[in-house]
C-alpha positions in Angstrom: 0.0 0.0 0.0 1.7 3.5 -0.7 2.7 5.1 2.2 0.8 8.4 1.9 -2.8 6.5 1.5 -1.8 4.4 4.6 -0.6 7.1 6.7 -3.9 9.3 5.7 -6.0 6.2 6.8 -3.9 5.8 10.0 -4.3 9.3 10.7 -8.6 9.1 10.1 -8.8 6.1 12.2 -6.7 7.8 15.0 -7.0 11.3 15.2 -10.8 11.6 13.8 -11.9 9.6 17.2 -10.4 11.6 19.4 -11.2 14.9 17.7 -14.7 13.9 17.7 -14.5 12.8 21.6 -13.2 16.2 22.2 -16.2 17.8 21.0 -18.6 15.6 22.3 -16.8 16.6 25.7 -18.0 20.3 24.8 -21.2 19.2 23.9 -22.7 17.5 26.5 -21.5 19.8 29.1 -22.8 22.8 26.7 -26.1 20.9 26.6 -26.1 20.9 30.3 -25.7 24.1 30.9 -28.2 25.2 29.1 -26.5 26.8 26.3 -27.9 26.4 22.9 -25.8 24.3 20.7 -26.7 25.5 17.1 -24.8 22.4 15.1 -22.9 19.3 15.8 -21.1 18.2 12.9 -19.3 14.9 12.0 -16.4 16.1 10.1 -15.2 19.6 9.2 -17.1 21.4 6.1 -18.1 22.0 3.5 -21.5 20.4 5.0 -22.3 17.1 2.7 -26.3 16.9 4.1 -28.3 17.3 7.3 -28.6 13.8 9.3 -31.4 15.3 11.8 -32.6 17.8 14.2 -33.2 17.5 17.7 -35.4 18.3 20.0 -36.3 22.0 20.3 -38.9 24.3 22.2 -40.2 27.5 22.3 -42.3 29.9 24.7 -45.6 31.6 24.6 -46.3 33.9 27.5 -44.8 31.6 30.0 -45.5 28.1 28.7 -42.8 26.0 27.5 -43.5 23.8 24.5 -41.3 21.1 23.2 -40.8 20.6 19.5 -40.1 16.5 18.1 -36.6 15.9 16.5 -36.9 16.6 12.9 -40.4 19.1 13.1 -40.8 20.9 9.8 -41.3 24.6 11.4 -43.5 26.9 9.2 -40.9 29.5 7.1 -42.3 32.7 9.0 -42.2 31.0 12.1 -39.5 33.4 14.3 -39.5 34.7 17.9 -42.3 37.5 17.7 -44.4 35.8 15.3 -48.0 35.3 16.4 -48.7 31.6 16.3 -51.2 28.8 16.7 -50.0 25.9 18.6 -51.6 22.5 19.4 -49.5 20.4 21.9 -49.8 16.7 24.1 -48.9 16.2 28.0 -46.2 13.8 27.4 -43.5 13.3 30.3 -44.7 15.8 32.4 -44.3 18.6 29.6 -45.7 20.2 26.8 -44.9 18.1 23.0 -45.8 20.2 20.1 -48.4 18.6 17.7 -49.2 21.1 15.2 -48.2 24.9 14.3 -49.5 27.7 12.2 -48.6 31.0 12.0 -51.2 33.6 11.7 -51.7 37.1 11.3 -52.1 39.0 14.5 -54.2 41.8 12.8 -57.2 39.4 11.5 -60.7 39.7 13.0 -60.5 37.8 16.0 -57.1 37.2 16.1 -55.5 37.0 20.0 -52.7 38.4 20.7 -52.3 37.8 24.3 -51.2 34.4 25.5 -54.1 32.2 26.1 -53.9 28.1 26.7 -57.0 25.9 26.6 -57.5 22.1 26.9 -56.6 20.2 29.6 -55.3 17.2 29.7 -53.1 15.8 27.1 -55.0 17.7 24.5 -53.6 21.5 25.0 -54.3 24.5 22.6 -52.2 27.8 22.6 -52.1 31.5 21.1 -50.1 33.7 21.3 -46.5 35.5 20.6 -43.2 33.2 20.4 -41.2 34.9 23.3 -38.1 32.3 22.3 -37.9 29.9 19.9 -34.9 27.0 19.8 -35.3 24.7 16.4 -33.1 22.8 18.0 -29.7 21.2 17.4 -28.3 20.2 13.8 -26.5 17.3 13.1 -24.6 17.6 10.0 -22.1 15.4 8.2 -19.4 17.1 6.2 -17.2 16.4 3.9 -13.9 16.7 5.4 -13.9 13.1 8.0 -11.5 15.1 10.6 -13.4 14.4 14.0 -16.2 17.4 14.6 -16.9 20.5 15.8 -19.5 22.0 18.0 -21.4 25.9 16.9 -22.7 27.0 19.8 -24.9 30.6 19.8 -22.7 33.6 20.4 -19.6 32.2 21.4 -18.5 35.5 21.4 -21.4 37.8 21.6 -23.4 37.6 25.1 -26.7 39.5 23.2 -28.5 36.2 23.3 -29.6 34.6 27.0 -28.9 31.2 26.0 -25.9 31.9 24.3 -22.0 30.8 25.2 -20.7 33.9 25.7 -23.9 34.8 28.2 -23.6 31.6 30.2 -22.7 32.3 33.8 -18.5 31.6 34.3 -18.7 28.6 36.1 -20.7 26.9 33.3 -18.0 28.4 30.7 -15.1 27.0 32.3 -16.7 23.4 32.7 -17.5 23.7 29.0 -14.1 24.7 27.5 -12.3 22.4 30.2 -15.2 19.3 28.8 -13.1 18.4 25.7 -9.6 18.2 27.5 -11.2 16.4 29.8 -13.0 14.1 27.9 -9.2 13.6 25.5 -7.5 12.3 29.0 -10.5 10.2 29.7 -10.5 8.5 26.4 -6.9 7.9 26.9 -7.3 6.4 30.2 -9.8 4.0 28.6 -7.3 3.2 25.6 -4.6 2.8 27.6 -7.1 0.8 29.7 -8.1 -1.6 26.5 -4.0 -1.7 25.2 -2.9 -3.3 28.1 -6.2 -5.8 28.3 -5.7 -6.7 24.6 -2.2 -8.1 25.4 1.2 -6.5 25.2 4.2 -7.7 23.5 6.9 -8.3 26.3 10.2 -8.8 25.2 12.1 -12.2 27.7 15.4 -11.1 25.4 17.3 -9.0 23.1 20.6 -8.3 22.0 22.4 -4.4 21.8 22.0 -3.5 17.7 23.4 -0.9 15.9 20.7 1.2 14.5 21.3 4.0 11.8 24.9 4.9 11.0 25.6 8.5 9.8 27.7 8.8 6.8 31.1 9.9 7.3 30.7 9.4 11.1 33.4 7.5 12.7 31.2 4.6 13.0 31.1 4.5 9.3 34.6 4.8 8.9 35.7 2.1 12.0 33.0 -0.6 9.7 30.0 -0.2 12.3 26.9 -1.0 9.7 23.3 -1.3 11.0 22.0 -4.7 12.0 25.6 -5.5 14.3 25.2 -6.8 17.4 27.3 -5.2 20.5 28.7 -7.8 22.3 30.6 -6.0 24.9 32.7 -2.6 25.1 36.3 -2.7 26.0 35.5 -6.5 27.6 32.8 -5.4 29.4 29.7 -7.2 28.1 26.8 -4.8 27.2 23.6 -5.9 28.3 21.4 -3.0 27.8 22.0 0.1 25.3 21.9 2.3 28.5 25.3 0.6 29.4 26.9 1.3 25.6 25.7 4.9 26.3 26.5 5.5 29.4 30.4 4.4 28.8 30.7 6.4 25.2 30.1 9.3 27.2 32.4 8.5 29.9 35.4 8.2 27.3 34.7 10.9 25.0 37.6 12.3 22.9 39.2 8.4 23.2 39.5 5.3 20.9 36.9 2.3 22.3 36.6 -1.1 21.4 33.6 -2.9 20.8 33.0 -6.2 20.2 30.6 -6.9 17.5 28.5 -9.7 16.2 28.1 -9.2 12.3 25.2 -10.6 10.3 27.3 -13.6 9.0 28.0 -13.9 13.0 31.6 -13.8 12.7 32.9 -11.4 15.9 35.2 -9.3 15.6 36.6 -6.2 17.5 36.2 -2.8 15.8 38.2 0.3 17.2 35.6 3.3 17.2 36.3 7.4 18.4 34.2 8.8 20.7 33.9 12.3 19.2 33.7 14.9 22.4 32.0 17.6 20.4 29.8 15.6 17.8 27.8 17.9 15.5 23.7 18.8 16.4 21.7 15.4 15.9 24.7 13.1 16.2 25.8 11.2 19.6 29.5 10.4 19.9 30.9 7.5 17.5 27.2 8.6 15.1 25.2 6.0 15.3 21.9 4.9 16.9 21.5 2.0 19.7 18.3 -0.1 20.1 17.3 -3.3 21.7 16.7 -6.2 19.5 14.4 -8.1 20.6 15.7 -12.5 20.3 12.2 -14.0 22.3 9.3 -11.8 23.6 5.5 -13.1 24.2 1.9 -11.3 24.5 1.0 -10.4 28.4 -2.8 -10.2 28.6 -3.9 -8.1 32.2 -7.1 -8.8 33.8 -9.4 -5.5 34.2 -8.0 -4.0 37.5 -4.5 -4.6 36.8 -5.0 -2.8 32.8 -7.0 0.0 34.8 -4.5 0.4 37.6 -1.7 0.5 34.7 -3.8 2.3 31.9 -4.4 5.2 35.2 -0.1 5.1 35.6 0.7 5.5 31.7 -1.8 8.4 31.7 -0.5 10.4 34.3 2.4 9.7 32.7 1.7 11.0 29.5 0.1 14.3 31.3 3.4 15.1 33.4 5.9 14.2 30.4 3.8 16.9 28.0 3.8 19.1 30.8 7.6 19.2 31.8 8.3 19.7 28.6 9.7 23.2 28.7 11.4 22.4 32.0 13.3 19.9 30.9 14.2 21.7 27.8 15.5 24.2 29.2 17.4 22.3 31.9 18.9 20.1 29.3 17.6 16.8 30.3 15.9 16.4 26.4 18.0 17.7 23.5 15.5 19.7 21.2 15.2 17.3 18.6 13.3 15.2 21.0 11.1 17.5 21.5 10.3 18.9 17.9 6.2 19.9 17.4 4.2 17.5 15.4 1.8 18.7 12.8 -1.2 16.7 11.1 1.7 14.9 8.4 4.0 14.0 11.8 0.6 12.6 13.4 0.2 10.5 10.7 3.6 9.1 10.5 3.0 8.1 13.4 -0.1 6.4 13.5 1.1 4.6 10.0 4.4 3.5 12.0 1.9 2.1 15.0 -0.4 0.5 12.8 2.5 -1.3 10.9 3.9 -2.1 14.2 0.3 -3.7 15.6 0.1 -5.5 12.1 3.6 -7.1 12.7 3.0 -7.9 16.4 -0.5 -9.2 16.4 -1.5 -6.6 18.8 -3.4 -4.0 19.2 -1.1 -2.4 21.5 1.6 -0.1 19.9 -1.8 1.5 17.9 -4.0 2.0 20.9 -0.9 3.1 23.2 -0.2 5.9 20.5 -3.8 6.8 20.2 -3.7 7.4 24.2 -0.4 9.6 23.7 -2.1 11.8 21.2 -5.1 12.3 22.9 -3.7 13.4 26.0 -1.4 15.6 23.8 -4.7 17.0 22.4 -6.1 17.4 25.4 -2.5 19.5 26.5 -2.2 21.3 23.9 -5.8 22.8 24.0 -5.3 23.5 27.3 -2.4 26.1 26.4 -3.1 29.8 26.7 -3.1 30.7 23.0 -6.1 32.9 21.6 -8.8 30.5 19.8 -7.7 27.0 22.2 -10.1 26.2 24.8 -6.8 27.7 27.0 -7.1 30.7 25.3 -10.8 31.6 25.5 -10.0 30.1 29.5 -7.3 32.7 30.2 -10.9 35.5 28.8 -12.8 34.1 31.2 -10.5 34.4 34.1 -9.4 37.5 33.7 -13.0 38.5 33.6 -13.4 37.2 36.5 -10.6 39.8 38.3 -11.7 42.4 36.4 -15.4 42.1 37.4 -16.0 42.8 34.0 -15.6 41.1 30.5 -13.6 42.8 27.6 -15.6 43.6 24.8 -16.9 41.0 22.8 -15.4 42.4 19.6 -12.0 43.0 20.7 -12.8 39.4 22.3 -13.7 37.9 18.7 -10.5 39.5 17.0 -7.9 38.2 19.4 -9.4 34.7 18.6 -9.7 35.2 14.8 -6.0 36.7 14.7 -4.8 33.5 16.8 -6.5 31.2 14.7 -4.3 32.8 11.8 -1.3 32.6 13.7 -2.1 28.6 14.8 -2.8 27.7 10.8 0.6 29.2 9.6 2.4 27.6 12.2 0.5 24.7 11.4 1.5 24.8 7.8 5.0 25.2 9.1 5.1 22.3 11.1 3.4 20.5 7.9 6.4 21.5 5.6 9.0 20.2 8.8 7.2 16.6 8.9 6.7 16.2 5.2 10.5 17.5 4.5 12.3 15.5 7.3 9.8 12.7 8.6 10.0 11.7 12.1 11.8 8.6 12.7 10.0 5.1 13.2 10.4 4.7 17.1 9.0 0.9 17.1 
């Protein structure tokens, strides 16, 4: 399969879920907070066709009337529009049957609010004081997870809308879809470890990747050798190899190699001290290669306990990030951004890696990685992230006032431009120098 239409697959099966998860987080909480959610969308548009329309309601006077999922509302129908409504006790509340708008200025018209019937048979006239259609679900032709449009997001006109919700309901809902991203990966993590995990009883120190000219390449090191021991000292993890490179820098070491003929042989290698950026010492890569490994299945609690570790984990790794940068624990090519093309390089290089293992988990352990990145970087406090439109609320909240709602909106729209050019940055980066298969 070519690589590009298995890494775009890769990336829908992986990142779609957990885009869509993250909505749903600001969804449900947005739906319990009363805040009117105009759309939910599977996929991003252009909108391919409506799937359905829930459950609406509007008022007349001060009776609340419910409206079915999918009710085909008269064109005129609007809030100040006189109307006609025939409606059924159902649940304890008022189901809409039937609807007409009429004219308020005819003979005989009323105006005022009026309910007769009683019963489950219930007649009303009136003015619409509010009127909710109800939610749209749409599918759309770009499958990249979801999004939810709720009313005013920025604009606090409307009572039901985002922007007017009290703070405490706006928090929960931007905080819903992080929250709802670590979740998932807890449950991921959860099934990987359920599913079985390949552990591996033994292995041997390989050579990885040898840099031209490096001195590896010039003492004979090729990838595929086996390290049998450095300067007599048998090497039994690549930790060890590392650890003693480092400890002899500027000096000539011997290793003892096994090649793939399995002839062994010692090769004489330098240990540069001042290697150039990307390259370790004698310029190659070390990795465990694995000689006998089996599947390790864990019952529920032991998974959950584990799937509970590897996400807090995940959480304080993403975190630390800029601490450990800056005190030099990680060199900066460990810690490069990822765009969409590097997220599906590495879904395509966990898929490959479930397909060659027979199991699930090197697929499902990076879809928990990437979700509680998700879920961190949303979180940051960047104009148009959930962090962002956070950092609004809060300092509304010292203030005792919001900032306007326009200076509000441009902040957001001139941090969304600045997120999809450093996006298209970060897409150049993956696609010119793809990140390295870590399985």
């Amino acid at each position: 399969m070519d690589d590009f239409l298995k890494q775009a697959i890769a990336f829908l099966i992986v990142l779609g879920p957990l885009v869509m998860l993250h909505e749903l987080g600001h969804f449900l909480i947005a739906k319990r907070a009363g805040i009117r959610v105009l759309e939910f969308g599977l996929g991003f548009p252009p909108r391919a066709r409506r799937l359905w329309r829930g459950m609406g309601r509007l008022r007349i006077g001060s009776e609340w009337v419910h409206t079915p999922r999918n009710f085909k509302f008269p064109a005129a129908l609007a809030e100040g529009a006189s109307v006609e409504v025939r409606a059924a006790e159902a649940k304890g509340r008022l189901m809409l049957t039937a609807l007409e708008v009429v004219d308020p200025d005819r003979p005989g018209a009323i105006t005022t609010p009026l309910k007769q019937g009683a019963g489950s048979d219930v007649s009303l006239r009136g003015e619409v004081a509010y009127f909710d259609p109800g939610t749209e679900y749409t599918l759309n032709w770009l499958p990249i997870g979801g999004f939810v449009r709720m009313l005013g997001e920025e604009d606090p006109s409307a009572p039901d809308s985002f922007a007017a919700a009290p703070k405490r309901s706006r928090i929960a809902v931007l905080l819903a879809g992080p929250g709802m991203n670590v979740i998932a990966a807890f449950v991921i993590f959860t099934a990987a470890f359920m599913l079985g995990q390949l552990v591996v009883d033994d292995f041997d120190v390989a050579i990885g990747a040898v840099v031209p000219g490096s001195p590896a390449e010039q003492a004979g090191l090729v990838p595929g050798m086996v390290v049998l021991a450095v300067e007599g000292i048998p090497v039994d993890a690549p930790d060890a190899l590392t650890d003693y490179t480092h400890a002899h820098l500027g000096q000539v070491i011997e290793l003892t190699v096994r090649d793939a003929e399995g002839a062994v042989r010692q090769i004489g290698v330098l240990a540069r001290a001042q290697p150039p950026d990307g390259q370790g010492p004698m310029g190659v890569t070390i990795g465990a290669q694995a000689i006998s490994y089996r599947v390790v299945y864990n019952s529920l609690p032991e998974a959950a306990s584990k799937g509970l570790n590897m996400t807090g984990d995940a959480v304080y790794r993403l975190v630390s990030l800029p601490s450990q940068l800056m005190a030099g624990t990680i060199a900066p090519s460990e810690a490069r951004p990822v765009g969409p093309a590097g997220i599906a390089q590495l879904a395509s290089y966990a898929f490959e890696a479930s397909v060659e293992q027979q199991v699930w988990f090197p697929l499902l352990n990076m879809a928990g990685v990437i979700s509680i990145a998700l879920a961190v970087t949303n979180l940051l406090p960047l104009p148009a992230l959930d962090g962002g439109r956070l950092v609004f609320v809060l300092i509304e909240a010292i203030r005792g006032k919001r900032i306007a709602p326009e200076k509000e909106a441009l902040v957001h729209f001139a941090g969304m431009m600045f997120l999809l050019a450093l996006a298209v940055l970060i897409t150049i980066q993956d696609v010119s120098n793809p990140i390295p298969n870590p399985f």
